[in-house]
C-alpha positions as CSV (number, residue, x, y, z in Angstrom):
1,X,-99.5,-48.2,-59.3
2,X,-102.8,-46.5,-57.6
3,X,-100.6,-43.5,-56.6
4,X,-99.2,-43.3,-59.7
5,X,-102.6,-43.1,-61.2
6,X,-103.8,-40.8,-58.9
7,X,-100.9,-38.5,-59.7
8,X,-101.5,-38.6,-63.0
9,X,-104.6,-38.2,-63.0
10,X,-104.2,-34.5,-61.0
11,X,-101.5,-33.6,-63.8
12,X,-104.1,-34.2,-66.0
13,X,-106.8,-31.9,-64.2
14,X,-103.8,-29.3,-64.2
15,X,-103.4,-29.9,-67.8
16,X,-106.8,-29.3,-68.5
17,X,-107.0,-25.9,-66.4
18,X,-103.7,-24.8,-68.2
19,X,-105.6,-25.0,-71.7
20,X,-109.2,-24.0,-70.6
21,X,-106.9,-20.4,-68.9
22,X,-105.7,-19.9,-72.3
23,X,-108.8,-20.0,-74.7
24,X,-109.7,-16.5,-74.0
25,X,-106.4,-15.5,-75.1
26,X,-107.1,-17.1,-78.2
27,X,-110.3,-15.7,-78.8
28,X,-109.1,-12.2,-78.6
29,X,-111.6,-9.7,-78.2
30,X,-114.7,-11.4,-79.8
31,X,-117.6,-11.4,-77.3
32,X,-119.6,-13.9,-79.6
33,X,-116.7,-16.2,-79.5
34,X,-116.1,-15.6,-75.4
35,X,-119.6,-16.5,-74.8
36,X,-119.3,-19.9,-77.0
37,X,-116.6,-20.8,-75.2
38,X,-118.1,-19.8,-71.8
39,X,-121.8,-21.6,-72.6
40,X,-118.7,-24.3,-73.5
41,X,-117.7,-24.3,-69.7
42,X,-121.2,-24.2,-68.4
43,X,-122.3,-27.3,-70.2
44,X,-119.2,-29.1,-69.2
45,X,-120.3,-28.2,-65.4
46,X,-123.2,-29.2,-66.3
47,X,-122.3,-32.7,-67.9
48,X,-119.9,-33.8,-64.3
49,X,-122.9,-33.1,-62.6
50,X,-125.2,-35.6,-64.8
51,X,-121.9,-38.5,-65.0
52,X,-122.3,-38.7,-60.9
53,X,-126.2,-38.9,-61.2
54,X,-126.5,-41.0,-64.3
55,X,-123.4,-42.1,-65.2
56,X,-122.3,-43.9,-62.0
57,X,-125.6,-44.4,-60.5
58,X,-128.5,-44.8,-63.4
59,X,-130.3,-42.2,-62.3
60,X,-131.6,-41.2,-65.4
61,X,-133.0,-37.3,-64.1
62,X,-134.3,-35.6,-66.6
63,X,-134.9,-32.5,-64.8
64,X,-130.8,-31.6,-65.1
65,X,-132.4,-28.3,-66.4
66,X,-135.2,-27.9,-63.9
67,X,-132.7,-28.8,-60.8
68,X,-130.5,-25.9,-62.3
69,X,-133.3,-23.1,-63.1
70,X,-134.8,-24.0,-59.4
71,X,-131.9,-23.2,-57.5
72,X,-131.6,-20.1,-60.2
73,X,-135.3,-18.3,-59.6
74,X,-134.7,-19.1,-55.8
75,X,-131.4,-17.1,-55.9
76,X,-132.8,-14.0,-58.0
77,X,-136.2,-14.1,-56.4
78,X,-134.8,-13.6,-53.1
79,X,-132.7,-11.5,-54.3
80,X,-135.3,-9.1,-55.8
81,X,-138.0,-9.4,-53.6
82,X,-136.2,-9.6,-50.1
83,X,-133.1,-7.8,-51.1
84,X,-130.7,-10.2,-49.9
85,X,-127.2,-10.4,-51.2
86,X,-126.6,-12.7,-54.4
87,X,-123.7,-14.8,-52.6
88,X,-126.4,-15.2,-49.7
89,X,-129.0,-16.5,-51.9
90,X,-126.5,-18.8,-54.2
91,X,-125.8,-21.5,-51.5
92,X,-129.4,-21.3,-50.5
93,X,-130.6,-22.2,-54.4
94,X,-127.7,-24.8,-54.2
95,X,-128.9,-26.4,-51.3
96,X,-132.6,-26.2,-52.4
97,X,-131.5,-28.1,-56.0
98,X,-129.6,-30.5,-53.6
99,X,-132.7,-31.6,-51.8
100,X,-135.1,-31.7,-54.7
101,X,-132.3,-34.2,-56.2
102,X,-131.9,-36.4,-53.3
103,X,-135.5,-35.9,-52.4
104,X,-136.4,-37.8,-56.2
105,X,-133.8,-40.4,-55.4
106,X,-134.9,-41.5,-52.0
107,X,-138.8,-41.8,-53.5
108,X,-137.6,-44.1,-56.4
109,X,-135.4,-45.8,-55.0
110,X,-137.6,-46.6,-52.0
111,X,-140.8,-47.5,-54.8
112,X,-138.3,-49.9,-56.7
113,X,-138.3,-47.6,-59.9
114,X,-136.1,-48.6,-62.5
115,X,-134.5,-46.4,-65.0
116,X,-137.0,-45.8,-67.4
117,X,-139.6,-44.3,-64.5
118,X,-137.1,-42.3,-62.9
119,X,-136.7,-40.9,-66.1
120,X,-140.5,-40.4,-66.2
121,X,-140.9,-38.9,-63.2
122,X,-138.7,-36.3,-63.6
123,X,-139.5,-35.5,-66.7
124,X,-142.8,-34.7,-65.0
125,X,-141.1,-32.4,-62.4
126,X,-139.3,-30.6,-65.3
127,X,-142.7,-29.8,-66.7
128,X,-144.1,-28.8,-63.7
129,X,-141.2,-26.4,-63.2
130,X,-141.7,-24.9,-66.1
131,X,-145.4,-24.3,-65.8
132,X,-145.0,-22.8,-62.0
133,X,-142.4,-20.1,-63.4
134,X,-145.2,-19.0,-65.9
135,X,-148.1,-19.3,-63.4
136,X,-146.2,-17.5,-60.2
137,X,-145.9,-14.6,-62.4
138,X,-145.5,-12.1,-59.2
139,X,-142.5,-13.9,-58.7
140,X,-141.2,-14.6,-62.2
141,X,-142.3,-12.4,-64.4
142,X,-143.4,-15.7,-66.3
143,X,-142.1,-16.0,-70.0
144,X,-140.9,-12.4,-69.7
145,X,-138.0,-13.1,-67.2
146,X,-135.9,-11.5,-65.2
147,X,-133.3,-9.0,-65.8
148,X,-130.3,-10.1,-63.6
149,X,-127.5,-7.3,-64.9
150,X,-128.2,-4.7,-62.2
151,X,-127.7,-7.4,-59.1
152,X,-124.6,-6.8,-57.6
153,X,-122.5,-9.5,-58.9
154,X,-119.8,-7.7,-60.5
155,X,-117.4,-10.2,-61.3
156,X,-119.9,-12.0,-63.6
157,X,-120.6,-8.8,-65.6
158,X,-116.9,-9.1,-67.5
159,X,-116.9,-11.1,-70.1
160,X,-113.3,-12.7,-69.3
161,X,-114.4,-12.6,-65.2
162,X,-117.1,-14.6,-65.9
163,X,-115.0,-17.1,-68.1
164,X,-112.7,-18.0,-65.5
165,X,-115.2,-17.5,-62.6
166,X,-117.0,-20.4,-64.1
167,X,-114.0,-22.4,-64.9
168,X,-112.5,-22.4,-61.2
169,X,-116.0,-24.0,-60.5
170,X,-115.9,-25.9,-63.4
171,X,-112.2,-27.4,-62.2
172,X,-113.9,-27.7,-58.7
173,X,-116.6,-29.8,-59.9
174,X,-113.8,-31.9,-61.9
175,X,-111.5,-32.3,-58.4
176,X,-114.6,-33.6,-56.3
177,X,-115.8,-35.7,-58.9
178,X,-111.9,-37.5,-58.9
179,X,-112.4,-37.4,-55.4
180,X,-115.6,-39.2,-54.9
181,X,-114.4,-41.8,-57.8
182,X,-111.2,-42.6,-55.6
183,X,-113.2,-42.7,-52.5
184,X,-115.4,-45.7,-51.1
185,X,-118.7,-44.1,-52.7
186,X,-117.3,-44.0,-55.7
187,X,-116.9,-47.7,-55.2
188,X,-119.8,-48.0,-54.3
189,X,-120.9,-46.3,-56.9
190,X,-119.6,-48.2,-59.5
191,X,-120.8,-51.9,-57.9
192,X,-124.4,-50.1,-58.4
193,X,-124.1,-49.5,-61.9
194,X,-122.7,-52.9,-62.6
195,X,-125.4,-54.5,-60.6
196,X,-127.6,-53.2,-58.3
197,X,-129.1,-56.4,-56.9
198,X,-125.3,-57.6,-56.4
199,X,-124.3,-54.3,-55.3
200,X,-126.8,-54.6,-52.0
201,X,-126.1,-58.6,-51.3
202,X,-122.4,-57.6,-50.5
203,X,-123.5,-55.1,-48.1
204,X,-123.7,-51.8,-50.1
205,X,-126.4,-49.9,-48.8
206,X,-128.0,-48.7,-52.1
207,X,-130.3,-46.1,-50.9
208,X,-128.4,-44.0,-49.4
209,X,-125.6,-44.4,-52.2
210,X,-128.0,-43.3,-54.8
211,X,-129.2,-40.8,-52.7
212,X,-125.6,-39.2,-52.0
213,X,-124.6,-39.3,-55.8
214,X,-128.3,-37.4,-56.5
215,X,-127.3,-35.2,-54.2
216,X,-124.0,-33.9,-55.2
217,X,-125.1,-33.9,-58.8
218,X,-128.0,-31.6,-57.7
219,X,-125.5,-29.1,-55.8
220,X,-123.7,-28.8,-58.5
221,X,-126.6,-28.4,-61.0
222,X,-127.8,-25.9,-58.9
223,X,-124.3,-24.2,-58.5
224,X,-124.1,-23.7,-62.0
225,X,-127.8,-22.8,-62.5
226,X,-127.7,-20.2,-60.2
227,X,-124.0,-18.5,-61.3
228,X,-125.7,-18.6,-65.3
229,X,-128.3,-16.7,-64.4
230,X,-125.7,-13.6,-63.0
231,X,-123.6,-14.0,-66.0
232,X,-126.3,-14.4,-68.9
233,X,-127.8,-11.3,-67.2
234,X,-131.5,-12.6,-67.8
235,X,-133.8,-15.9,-66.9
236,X,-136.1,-16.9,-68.3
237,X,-138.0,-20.6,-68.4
238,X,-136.3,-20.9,-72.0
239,X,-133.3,-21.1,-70.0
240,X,-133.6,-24.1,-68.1
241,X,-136.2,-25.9,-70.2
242,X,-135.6,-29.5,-71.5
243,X,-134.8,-28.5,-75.4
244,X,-132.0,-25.6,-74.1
245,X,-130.5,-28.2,-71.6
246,X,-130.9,-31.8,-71.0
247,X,-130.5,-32.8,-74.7
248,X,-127.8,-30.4,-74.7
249,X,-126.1,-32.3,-71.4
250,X,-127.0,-36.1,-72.8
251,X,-125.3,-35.1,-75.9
252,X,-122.4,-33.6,-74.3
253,X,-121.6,-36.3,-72.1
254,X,-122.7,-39.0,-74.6
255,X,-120.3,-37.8,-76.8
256,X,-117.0,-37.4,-74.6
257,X,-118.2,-40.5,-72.4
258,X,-120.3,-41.5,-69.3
259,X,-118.1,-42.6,-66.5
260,X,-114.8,-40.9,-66.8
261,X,-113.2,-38.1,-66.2
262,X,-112.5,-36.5,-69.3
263,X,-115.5,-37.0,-71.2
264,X,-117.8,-34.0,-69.7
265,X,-114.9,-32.1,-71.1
266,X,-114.3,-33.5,-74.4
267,X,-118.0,-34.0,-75.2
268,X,-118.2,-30.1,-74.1
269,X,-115.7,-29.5,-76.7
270,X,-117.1,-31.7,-79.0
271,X,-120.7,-30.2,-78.7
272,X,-119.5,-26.5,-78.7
273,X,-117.9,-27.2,-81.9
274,X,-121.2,-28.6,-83.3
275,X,-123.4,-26.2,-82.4
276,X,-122.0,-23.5,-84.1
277,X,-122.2,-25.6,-87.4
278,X,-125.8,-26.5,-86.7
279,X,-126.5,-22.8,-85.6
280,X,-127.7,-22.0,-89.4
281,X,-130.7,-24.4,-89.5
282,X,-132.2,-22.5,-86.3
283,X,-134.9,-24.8,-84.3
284,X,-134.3,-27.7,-86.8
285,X,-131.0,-28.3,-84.6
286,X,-133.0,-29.6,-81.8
287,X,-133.9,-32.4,-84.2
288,X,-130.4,-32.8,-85.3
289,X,-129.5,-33.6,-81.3
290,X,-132.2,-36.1,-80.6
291,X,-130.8,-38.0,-83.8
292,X,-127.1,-37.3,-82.6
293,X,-128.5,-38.6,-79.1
294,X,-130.1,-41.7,-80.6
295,X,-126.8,-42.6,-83.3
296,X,-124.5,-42.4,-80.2
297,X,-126.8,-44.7,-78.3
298,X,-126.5,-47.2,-80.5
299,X,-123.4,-46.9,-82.0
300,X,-121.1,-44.5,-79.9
301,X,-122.6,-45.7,-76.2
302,X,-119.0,-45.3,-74.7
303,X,-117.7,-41.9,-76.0
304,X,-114.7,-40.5,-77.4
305,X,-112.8,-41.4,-73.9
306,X,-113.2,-45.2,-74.8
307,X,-111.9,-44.7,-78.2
308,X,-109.4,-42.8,-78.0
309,X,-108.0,-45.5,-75.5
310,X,-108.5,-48.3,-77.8
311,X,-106.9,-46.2,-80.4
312,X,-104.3,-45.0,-78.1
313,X,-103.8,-48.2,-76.0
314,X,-103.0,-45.3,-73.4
315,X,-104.6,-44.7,-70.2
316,X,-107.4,-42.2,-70.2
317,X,-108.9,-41.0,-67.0
């Protein structure tokens, strides 16, 4: 039966590729529409990344954007100021958003936070991150930015390269996350969200645990930070602040579901679609997400995912 399962779950993966592959086609030769649909991609990335942080381990980090811009400015700095090769400085951001993750897990973990001051404390760093890219303006360029296009990453210049540049690492991020589920963190995962204090009497070291999950989330934050800021061809602190991505990421993943599969990529869907009919009201549609976020709180908490198998009676990874 596990087998079966785990087949099935890889035909739906292949599935999802198959369809993702074919939006472009169905776009046609709209560059508004390709870049909704690849800002689509990112914040699916995006929203894996969070469902191993906070939706396995209740790490509630709300520096998702901060974690991604850091490993972003590391990658252009260096790039711009010691002239090193982009796919040099890429696994150098990711590895710097990696640390910074596990690096805020370990502390509160280790000081017995709960959820709610985890949440605080990052919060914290994401303001701080945001103030040290206006105040290291040498570096930066502050609320100006950085112009990106002229870097050397060609492949992220084409609209349609880009798309399925950021969908193999989307899929990527899908495959590990299946993996790490099906593996014995991802059991151990799951024993911590049901119950931490249980999760430790049987044995599970929680630290490190929590610490691993931080971890991967943060590489992968900071693998998608770093490849949007080569294929939006500017950064700026508006990029990664909270407004343009946390709420954007709790949304998404609130609205497909927190803890499966499927849900970064059906809330992505979900969100994409709403976005573009909130687009009109301009700033006001921040407010319309933080009452989206609050409704599905309390009404929605398990996601489209959950319904659709109740509706379904049907298996849903």
């Amino acid at each position: 039966m596990n087998k079966d399962r785990y087949l099935a779950d890889y035909v739906t993966l292949l599935l999802v590729a198959v369809v993702l592959a074919l939006v472009p086609l169905g776009v046609g030769d709209s560059a508004h529409y390709l870049r909704i649909v690849t800002l689509m991609l990112i914040y699916m990335a995006y929203a894996v990344a969070f469902n191993i942080i906070f939706g396995h381990t209740r790490q509630l980090f709300l520096c998702i954007g901060a974690l991604a811009g850091s490993s972003a400015y590391l990658s252009v700095v260096l790039v711009t100021k010691v002239s090193l090769s982009p796919w040099a400085t890429i696994p150098l951001g990711i590895v710097f958003a990696a640390f910074l993750g596990g690096a805020f897990s370990y502390v509160s973990v280790r000081r017995g936070l709960g959820v709610i001051f985890v949440g605080i404390v990052t919060l914290v760093f994401s303001l701080i991150f945001h103030n040290l890219i206006l105040g290291l303006r040498e570096l930066t360029n502050g609320e100006t930015g950085i112009e990106t296009k002229a870097l050397g990453v060609g492949v992220l210049q084409s609209g349609r390269g880009s798309y399925y540049v950021i969908l193999a690492v989307l899929m990527a991020s899908l495959v590990l996350y299946h993996l790490l589920m099906r593996s014995r963190a991802g059991t151990a995962f799951r024993a911590i969200a049901d119950d931490e204090v249980a999760a430790e009497l049987v044995g599970i070291d929680v630290t490190f645990y929590k610490v691993l999950a931080a971890s991967i989330g943060s590489a992968l934050l900071g693998a998608v930070g770093a490849i949007y800021a080569y294929y939006s061809g500017f950064i700026s602190p508006t990029e990664y602040a909270l407004v343009s991505v946390d709420i954007v990421v709790l949304v998404t993943l609130l609205l497909g579901g927190m803890g499966t599969l499927l849900g970064p990529v059906l809330g992505g869907v979900l969100f994409a679609v709403l976005d573009e009919l909130v687009r009109p009201l301009g700033r006001l549609n921040v407010l319309v997400y933080g009452v989206l976020m609050i409704v599905l709180v309390i009404t929605f908490r398990h996601g489209l995912v959950a319904a659709l198998r109740k509706i379904a009676k049907v298996r849903i990874p």
